[in-house]
The first five atom37 places (N, CA, C, CB, O) and aatype in JSON, in Angstrom:
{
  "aatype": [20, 20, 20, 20, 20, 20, 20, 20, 20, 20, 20, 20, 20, 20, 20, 20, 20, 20, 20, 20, 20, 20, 20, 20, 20, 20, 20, 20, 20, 20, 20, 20, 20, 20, 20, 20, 20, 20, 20, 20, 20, 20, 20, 20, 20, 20, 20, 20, 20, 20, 20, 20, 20, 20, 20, 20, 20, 20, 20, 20, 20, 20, 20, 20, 20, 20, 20, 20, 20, 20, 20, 20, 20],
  "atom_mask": [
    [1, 1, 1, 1, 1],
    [1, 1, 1, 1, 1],
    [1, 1, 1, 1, 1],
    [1, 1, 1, 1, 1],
    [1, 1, 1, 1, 1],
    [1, 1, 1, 1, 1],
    [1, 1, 1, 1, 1],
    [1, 1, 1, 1, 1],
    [1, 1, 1, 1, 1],
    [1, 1, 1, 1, 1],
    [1, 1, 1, 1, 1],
    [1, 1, 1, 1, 1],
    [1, 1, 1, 1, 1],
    [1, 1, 1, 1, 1],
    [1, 1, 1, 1, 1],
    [1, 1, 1, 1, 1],
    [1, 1, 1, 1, 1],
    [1, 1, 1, 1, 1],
    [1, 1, 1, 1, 1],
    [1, 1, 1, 1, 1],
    [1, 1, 1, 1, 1],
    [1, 1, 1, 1, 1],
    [1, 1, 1, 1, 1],
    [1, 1, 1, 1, 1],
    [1, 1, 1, 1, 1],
    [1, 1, 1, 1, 1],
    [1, 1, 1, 1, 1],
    [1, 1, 1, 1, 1],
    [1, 1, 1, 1, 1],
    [1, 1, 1, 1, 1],
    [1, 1, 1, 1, 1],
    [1, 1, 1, 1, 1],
    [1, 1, 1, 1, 1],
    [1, 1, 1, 1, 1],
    [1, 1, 1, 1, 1],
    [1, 1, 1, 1, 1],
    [1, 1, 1, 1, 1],
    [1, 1, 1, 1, 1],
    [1, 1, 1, 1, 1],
    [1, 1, 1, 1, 1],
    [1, 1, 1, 1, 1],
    [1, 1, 1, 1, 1],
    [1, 1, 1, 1, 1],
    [1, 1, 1, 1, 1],
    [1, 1, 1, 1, 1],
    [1, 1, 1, 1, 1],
    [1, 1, 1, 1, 1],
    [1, 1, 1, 1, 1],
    [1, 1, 1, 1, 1],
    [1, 1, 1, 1, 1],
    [1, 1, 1, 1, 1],
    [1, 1, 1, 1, 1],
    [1, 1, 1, 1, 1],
    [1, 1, 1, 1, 1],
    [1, 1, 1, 1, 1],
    [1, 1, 1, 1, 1],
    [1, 1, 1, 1, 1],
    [1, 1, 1, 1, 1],
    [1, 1, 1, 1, 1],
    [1, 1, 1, 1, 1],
    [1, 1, 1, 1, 1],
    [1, 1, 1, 1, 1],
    [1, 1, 1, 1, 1],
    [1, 1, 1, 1, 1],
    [1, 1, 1, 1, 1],
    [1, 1, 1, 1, 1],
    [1, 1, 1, 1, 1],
    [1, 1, 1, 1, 1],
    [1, 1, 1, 1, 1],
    [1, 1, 1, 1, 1],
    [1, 1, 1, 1, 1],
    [1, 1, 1, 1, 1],
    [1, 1, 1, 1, 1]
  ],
  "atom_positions": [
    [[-41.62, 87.96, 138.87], [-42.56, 89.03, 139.1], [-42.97, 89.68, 137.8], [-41.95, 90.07, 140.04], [-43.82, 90.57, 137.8]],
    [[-42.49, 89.33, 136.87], [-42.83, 90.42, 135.03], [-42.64, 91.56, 135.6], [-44.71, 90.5, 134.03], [-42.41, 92.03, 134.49]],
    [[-42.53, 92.36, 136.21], [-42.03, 93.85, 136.28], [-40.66, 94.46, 135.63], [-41.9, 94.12, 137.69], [-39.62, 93.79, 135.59]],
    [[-40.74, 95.72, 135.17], [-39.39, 96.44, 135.08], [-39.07, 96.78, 136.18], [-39.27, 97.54, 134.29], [-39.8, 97.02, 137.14]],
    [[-38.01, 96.83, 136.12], [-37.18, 97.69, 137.74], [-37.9, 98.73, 137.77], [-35.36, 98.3, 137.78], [-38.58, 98.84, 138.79]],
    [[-37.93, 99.11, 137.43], [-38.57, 101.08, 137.29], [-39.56, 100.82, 138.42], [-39.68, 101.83, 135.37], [-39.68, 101.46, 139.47]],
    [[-40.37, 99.56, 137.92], [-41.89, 99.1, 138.88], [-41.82, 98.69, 139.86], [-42.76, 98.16, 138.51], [-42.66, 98.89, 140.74]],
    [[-40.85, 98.03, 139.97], [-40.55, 97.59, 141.24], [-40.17, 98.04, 142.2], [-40.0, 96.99, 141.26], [-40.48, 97.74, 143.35]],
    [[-39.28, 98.99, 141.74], [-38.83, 100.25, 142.93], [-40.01, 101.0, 143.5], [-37.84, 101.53, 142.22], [-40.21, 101.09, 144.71]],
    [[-40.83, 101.56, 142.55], [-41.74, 102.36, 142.58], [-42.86, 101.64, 143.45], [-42.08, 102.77, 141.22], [-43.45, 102.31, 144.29]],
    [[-43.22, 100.05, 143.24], [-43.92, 99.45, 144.48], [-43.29, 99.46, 145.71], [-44.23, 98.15, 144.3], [-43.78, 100.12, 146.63]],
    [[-42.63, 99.04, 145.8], [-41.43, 98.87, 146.84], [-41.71, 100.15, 147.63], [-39.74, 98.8, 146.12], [-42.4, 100.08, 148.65]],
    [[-41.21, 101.28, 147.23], [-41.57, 102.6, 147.89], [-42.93, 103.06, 148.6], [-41.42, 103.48, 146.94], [-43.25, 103.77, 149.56]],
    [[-43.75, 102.02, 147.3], [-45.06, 102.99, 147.84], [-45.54, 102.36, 149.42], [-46.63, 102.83, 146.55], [-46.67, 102.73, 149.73]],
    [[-45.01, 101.68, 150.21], [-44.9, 100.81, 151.26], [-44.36, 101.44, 151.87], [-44.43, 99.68, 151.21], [-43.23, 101.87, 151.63]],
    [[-45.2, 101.72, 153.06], [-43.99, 102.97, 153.85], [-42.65, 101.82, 155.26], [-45.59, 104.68, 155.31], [-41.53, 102.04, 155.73]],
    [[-43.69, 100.66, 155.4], [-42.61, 99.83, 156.07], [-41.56, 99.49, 155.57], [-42.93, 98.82, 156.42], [-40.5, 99.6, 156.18]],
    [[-41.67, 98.9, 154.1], [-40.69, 98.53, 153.35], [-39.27, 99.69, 153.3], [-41.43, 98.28, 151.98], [-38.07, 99.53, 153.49]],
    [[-40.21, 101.06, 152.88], [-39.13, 102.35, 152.49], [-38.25, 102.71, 153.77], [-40.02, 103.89, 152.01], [-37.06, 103.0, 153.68]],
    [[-38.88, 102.67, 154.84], [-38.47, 102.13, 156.73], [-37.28, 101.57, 156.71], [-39.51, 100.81, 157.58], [-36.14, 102.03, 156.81]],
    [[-37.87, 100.09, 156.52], [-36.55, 99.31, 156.76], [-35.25, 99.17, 155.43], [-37.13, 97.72, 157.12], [-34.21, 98.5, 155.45]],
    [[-35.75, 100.01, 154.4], [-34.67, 99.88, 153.59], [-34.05, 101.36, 153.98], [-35.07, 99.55, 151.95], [-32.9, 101.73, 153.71]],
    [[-34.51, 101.71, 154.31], [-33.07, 103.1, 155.2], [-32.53, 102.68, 156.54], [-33.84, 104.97, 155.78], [-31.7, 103.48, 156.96]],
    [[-32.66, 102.1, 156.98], [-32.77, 101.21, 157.78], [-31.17, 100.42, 157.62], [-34.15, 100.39, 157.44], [-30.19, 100.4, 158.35]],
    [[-31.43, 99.89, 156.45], [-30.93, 98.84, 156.14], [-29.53, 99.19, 154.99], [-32.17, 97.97, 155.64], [-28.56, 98.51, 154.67]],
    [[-29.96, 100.48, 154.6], [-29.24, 100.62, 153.45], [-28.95, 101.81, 153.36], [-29.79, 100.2, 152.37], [-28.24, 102.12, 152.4]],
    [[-29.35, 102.82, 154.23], [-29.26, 104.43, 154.73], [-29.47, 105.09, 153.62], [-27.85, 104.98, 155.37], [-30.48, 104.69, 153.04]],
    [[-28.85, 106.07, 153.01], [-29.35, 107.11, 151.71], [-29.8, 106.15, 150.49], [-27.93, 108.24, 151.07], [-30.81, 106.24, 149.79]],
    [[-28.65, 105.1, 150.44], [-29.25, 104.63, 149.24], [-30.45, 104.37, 149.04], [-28.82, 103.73, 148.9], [-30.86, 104.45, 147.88]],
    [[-31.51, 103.92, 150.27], [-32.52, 103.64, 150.02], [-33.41, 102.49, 149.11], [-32.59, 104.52, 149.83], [-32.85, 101.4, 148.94]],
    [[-34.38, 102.63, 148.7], [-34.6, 101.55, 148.02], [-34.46, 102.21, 146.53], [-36.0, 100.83, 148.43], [-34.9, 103.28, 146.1]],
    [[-33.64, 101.12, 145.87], [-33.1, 101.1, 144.46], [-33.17, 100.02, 143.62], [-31.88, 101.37, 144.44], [-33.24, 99.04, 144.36]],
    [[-33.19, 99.68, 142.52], [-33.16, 98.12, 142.13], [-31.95, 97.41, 142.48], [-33.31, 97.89, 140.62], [-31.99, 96.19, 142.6]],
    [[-30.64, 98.21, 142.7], [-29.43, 97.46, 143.64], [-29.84, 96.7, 144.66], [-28.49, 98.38, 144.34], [-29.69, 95.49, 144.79]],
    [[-30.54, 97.74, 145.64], [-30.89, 97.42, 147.13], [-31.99, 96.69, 146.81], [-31.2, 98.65, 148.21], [-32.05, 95.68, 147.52]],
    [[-32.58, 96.75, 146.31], [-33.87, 95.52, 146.34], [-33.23, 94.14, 145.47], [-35.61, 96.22, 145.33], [-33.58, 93.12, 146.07]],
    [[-32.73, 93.94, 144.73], [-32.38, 92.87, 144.26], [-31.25, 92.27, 145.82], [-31.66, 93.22, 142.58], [-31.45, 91.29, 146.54]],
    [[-30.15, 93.26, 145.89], [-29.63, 92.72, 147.49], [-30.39, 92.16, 148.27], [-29.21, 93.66, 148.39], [-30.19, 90.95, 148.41]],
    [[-31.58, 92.82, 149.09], [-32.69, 92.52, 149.88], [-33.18, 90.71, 149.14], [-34.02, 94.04, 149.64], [-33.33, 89.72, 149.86]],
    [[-33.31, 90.7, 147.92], [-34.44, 89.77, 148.18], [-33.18, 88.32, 148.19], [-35.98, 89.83, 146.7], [-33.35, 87.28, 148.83]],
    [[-31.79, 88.7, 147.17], [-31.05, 87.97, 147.38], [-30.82, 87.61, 149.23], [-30.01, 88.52, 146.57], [-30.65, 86.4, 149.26]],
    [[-30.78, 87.89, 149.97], [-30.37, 88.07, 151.54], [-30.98, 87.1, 151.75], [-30.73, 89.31, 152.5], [-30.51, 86.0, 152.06]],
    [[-32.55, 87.49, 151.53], [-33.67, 86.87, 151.94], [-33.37, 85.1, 151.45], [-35.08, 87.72, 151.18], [-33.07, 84.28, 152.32]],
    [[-33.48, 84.77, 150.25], [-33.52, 83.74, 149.71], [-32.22, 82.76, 150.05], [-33.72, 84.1, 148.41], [-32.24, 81.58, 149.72]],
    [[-30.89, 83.48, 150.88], [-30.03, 82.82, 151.82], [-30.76, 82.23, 152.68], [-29.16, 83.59, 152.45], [-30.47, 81.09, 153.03]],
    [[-31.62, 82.78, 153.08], [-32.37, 82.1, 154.55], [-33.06, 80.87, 154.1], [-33.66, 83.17, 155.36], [-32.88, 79.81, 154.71]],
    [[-33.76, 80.94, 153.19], [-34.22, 79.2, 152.9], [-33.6, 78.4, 152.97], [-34.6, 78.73, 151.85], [-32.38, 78.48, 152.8]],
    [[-34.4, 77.04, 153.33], [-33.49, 75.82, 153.77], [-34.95, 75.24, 153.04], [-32.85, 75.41, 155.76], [-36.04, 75.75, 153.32]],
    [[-34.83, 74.21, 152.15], [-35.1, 72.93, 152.49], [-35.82, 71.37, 152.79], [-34.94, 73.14, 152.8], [-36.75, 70.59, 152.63]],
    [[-34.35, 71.71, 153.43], [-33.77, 70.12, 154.03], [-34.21, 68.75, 153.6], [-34.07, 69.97, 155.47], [-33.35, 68.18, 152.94]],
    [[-35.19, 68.15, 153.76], [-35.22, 66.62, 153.41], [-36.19, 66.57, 152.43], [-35.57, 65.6, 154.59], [-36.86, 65.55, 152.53]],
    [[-36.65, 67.62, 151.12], [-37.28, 67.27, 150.06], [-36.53, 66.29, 149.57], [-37.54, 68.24, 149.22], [-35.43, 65.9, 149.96]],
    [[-37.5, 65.73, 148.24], [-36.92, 64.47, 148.14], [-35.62, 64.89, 146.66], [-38.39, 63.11, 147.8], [-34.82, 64.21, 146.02]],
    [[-36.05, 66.43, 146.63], [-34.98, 66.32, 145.42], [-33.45, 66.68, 146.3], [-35.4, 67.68, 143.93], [-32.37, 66.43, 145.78]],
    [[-33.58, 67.3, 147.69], [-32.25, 67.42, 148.16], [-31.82, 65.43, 148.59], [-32.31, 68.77, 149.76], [-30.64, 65.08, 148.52]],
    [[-32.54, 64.75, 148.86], [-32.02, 64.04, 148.5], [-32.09, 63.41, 147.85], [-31.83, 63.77, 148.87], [-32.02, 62.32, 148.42]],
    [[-32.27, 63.23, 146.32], [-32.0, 63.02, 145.07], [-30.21, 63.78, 145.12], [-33.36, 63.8, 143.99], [-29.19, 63.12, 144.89]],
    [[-30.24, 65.16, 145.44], [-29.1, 65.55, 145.23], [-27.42, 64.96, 145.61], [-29.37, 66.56, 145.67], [-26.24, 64.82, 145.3]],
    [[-28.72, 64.76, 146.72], [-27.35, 63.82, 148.38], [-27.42, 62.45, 147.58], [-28.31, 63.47, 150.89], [-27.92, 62.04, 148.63]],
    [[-27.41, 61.35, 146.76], [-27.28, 60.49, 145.99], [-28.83, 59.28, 145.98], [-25.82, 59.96, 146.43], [-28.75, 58.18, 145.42]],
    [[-29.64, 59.58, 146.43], [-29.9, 58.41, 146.89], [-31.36, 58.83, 145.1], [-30.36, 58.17, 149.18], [-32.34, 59.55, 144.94]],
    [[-30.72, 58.03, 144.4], [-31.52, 58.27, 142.68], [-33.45, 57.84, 142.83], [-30.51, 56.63, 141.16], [-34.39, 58.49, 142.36]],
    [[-33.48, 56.81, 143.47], [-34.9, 56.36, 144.22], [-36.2, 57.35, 144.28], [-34.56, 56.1, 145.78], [-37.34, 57.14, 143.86]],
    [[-35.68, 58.49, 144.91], [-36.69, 59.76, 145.55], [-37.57, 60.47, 144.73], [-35.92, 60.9, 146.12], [-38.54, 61.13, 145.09]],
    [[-37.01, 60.22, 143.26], [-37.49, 60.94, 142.09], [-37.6, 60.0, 140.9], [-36.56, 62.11, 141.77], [-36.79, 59.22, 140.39]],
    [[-39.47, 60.49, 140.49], [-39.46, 59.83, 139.3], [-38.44, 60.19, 138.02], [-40.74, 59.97, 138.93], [-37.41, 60.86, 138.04]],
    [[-39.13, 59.45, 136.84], [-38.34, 59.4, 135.54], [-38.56, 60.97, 134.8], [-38.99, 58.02, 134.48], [-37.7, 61.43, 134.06]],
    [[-39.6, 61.56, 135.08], [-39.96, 63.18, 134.63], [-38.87, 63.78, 135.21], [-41.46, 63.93, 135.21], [-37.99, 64.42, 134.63]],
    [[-39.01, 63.47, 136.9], [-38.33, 64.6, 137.49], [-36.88, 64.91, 137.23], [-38.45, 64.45, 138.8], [-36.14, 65.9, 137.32]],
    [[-36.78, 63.4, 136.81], [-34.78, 63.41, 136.32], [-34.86, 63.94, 135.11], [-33.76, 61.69, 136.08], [-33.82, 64.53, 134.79]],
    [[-35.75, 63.96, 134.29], [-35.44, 64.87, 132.94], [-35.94, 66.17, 132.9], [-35.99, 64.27, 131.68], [-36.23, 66.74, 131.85]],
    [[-36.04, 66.58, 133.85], [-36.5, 67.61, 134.49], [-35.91, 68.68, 135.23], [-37.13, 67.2, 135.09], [-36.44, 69.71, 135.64]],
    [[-34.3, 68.12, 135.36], [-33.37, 68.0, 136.42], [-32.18, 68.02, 135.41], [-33.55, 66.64, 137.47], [-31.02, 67.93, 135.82]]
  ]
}
């Protein structure tokens, strides 16, 4: 994002859904660069995936990916 925290909080807030569910979510603390770095970490648990060809590159099968992507990697 190039932002300072400072900015980010300060967007973050100016969103009144966002400021919602982060009391919500996080009660007084509210939104902070703690709680927002938490939040987006949470978030980025939820991705999956699954059968790109670099997860399986990962799962062994070397084939899936060119010669860039392995030096790339």
């Amino acid at each position: 994002m190039n932002f300072p925290g400072c900015q980010v909080v300060a967007r973050v807030k100016a969103v009144r859904e966002y400021a919602d569910g982060f009391r919500q979510v996080f009660g007084k603390e509210g939104i902070t660069i703690d709680t927002f770095v938490k939040a987006i970490a949470s978030f980025e648990r939820t991705l999956l995936s699954g059968n790109a060809p670099f997860d399986r590159f990962i799962a062994g099968d070397s084939n899936v990916i060119g010669s860039a992507q392995k030096r790339g990697w």
